[in-house]
OpenMM code with the backbone's topology and positions (N, CA, C; nanometers):
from openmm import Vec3, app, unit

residues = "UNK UNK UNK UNK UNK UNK UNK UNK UNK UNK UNK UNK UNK UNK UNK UNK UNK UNK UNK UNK UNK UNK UNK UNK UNK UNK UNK UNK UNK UNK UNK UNK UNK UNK UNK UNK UNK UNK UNK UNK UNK UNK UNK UNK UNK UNK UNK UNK UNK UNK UNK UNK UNK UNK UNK UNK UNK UNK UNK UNK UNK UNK UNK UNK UNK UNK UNK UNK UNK UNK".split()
positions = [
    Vec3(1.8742, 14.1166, 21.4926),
    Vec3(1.7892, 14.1980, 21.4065),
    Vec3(1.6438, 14.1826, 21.4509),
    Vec3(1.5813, 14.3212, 21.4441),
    Vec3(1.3912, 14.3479, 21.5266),
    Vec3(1.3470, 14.2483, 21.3898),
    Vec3(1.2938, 14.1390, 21.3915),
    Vec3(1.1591, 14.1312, 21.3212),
    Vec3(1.0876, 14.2370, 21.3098),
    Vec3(1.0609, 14.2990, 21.1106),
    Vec3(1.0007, 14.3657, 21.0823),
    Vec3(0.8152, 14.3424, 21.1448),
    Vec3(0.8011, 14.2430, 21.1698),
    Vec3(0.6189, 14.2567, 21.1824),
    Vec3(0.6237, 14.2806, 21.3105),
    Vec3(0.7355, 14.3348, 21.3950),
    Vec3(0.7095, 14.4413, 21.5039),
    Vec3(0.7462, 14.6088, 21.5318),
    Vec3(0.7368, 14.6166, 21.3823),
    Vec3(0.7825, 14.8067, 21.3989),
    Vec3(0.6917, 14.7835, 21.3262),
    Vec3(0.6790, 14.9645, 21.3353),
    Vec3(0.5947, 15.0675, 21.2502),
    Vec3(0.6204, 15.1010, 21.1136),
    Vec3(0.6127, 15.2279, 21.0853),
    Vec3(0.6770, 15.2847, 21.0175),
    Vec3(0.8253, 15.3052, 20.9851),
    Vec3(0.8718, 15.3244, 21.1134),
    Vec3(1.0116, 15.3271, 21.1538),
    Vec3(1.0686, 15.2213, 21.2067),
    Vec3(1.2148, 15.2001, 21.1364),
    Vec3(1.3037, 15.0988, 21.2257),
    Vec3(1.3406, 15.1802, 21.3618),
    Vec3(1.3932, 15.0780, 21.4350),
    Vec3(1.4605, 15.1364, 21.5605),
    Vec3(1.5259, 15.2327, 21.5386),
    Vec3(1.6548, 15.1682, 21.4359),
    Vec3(1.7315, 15.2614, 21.3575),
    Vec3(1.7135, 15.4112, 21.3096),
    Vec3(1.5830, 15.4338, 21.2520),
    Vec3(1.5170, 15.5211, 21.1999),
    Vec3(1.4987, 15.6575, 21.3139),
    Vec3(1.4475, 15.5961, 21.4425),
    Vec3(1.3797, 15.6364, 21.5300),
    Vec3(1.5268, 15.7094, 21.6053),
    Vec3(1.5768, 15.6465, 21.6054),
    Vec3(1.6966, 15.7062, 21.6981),
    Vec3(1.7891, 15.8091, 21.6344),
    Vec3(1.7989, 15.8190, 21.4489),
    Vec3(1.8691, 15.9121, 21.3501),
    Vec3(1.7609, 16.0422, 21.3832),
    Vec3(1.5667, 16.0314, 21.3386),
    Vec3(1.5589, 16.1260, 21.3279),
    Vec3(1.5129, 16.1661, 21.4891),
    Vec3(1.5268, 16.0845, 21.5982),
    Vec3(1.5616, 16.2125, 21.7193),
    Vec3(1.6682, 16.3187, 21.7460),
    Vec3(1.7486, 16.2350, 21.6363),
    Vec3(1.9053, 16.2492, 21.6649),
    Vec3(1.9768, 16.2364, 21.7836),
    Vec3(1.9797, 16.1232, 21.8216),
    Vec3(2.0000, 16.0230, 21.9263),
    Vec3(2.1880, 15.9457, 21.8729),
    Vec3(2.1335, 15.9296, 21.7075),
    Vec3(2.2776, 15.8849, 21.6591),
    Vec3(2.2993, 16.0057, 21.5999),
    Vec3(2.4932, 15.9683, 21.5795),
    Vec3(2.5918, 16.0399, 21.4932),
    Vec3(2.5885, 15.9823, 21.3912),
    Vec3(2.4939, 16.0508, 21.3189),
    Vec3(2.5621, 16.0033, 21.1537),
    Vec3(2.6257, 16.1250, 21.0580),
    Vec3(2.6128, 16.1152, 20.9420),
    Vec3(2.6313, 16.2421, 20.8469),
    Vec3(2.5039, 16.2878, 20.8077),
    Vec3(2.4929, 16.4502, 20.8010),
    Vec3(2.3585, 16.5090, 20.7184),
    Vec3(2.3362, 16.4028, 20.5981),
    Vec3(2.4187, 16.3826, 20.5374),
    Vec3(2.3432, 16.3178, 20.4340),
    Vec3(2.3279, 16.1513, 20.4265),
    Vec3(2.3441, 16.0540, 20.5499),
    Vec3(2.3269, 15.9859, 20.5734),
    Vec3(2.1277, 15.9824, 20.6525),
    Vec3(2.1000, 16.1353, 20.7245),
    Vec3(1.9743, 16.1461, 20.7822),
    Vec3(1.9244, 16.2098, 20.6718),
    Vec3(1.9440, 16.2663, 20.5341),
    Vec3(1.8961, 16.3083, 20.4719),
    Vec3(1.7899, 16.1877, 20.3827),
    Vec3(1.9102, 16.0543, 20.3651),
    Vec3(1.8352, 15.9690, 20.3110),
    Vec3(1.7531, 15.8986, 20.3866),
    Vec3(1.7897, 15.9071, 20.5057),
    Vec3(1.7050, 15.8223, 20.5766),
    Vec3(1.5442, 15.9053, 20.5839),
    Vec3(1.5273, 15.9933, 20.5883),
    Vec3(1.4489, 16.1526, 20.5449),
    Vec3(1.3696, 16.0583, 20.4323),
    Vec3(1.4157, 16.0432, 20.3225),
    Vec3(1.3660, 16.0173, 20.2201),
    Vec3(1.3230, 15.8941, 20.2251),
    Vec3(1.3875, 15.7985, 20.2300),
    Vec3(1.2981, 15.6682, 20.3104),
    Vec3(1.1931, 15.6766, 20.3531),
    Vec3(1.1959, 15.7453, 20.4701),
    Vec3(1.0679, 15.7550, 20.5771),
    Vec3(0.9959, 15.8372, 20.4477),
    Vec3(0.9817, 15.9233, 20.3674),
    Vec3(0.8763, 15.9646, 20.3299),
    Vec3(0.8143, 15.8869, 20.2426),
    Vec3(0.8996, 15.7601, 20.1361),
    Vec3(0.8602, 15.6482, 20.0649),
    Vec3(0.7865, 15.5754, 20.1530),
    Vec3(0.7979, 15.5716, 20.2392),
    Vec3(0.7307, 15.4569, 20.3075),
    Vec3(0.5907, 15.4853, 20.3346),
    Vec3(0.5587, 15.6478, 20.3684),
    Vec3(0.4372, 15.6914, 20.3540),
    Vec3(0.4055, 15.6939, 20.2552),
    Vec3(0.4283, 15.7288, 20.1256),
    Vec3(0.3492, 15.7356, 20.0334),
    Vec3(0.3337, 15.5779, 20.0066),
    Vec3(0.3389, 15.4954, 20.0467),
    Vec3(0.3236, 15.3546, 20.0531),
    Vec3(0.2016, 15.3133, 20.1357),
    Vec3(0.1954, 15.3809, 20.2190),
    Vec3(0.0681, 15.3908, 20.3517),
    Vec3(-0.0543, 15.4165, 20.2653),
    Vec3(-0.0389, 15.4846, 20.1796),
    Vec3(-0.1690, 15.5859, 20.0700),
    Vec3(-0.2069, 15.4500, 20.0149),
    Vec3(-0.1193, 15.3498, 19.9496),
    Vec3(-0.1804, 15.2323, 19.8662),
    Vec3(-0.2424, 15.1741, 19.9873),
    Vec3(-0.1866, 15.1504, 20.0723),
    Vec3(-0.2006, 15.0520, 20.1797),
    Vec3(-0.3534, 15.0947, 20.2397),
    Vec3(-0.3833, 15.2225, 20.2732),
    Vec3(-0.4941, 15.2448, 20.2832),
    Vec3(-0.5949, 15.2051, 20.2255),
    Vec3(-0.5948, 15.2688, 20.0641),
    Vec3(-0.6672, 15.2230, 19.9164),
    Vec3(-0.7065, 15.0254, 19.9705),
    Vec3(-0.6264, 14.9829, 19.9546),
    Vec3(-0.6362, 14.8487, 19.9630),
    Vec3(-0.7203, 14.7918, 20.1413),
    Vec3(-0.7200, 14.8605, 20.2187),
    Vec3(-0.7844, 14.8314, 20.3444),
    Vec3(-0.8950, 14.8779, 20.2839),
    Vec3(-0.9310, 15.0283, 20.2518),
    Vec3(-1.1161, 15.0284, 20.2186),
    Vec3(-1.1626, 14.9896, 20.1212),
    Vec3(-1.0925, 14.9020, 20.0587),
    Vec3(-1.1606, 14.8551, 19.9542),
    Vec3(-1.1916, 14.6952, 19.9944),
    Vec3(-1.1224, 14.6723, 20.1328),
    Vec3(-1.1493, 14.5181, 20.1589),
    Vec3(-1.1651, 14.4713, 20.2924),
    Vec3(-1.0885, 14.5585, 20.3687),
    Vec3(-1.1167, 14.5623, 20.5609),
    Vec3(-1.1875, 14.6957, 20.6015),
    Vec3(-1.2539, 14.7477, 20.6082),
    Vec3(-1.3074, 14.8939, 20.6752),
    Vec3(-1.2849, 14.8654, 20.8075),
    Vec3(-1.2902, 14.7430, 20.8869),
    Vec3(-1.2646, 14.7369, 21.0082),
    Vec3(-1.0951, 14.7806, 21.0462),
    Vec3(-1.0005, 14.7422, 20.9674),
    Vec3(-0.8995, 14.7647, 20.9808),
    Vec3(-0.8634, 14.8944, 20.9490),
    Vec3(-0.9033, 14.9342, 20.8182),
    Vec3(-0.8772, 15.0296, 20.8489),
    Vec3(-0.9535, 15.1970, 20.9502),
    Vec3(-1.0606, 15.1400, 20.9920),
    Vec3(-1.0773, 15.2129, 21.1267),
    Vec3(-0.9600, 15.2316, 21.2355),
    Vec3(-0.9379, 15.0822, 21.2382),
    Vec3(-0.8367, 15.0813, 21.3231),
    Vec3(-0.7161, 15.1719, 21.3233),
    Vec3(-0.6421, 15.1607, 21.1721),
    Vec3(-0.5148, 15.2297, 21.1431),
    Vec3(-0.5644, 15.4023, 21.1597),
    Vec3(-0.6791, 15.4503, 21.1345),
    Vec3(-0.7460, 15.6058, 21.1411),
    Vec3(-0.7317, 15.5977, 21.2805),
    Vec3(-0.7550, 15.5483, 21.4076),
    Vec3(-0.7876, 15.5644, 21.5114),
    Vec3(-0.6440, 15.6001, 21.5615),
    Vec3(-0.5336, 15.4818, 21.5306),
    Vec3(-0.4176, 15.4932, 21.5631),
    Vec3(-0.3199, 15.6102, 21.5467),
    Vec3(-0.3490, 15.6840, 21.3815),
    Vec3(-0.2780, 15.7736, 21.3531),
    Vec3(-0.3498, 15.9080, 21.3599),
    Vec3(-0.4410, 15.9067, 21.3593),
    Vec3(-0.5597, 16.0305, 21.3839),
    Vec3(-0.5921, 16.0568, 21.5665),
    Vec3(-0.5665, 15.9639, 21.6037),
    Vec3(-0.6074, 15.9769, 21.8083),
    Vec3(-0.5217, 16.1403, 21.8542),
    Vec3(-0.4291, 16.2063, 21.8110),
    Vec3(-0.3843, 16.2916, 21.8429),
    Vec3(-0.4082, 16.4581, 21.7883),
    Vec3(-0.4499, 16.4598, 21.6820),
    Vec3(-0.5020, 16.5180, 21.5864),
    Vec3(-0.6186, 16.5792, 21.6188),
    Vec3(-0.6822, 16.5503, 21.7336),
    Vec3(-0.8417, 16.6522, 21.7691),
    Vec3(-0.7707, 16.7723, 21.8200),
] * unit.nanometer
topology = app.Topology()
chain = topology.addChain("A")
for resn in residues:
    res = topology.addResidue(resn, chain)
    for name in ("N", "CA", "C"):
        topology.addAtom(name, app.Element.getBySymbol(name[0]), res)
C-alpha cells in the first residue's frame, strides 16, 4: 500500500479508473466520481486554513494547480 503523504488528490487507484485504464462497473467509477469531488470540496477548507496561517504555502498550492490555466 502507497503511503498516503505521497499522492495527491488521487490514489493510484483513482488515477487509473478515471483514465479508464481499469475494468470496473459504471457505478463502481461513478462513486469513485464522487469521491474525487469530496475531496475537492475539502481543498476549499484546506485553502481557508493555509490563508489564514501559511500564505507562503499556499502560494505554493496556487502555483501548482493554477501553472496551466494562463
Amino acid at each position: 500500500m502507497v503511503d498516503d503523504q505521497y499522492r495527491g488528490i488521487l490514489t493510484e487507484r483513482e488515477r487509473e479508473i478515471i483514465r479508464g485504464e481499469a475494468e470496473v462497473s459504471e457505478n463502481y467509477r461513478y462513486r469513485v466520481v464522487s469521491r474525487v469531488r469530496t475531496k475537492m470540496e475539502n481543498v476549499g477548507e484546506d485553502v481557508e486554513i493555509l490563508s489564514e496561517n501559511r500564505d507562503d504555502l499556499l502560494e505554493e498550492l496556487r502555483e501548482v494547480v493554477c501553472e496551466d490555466s494562463a
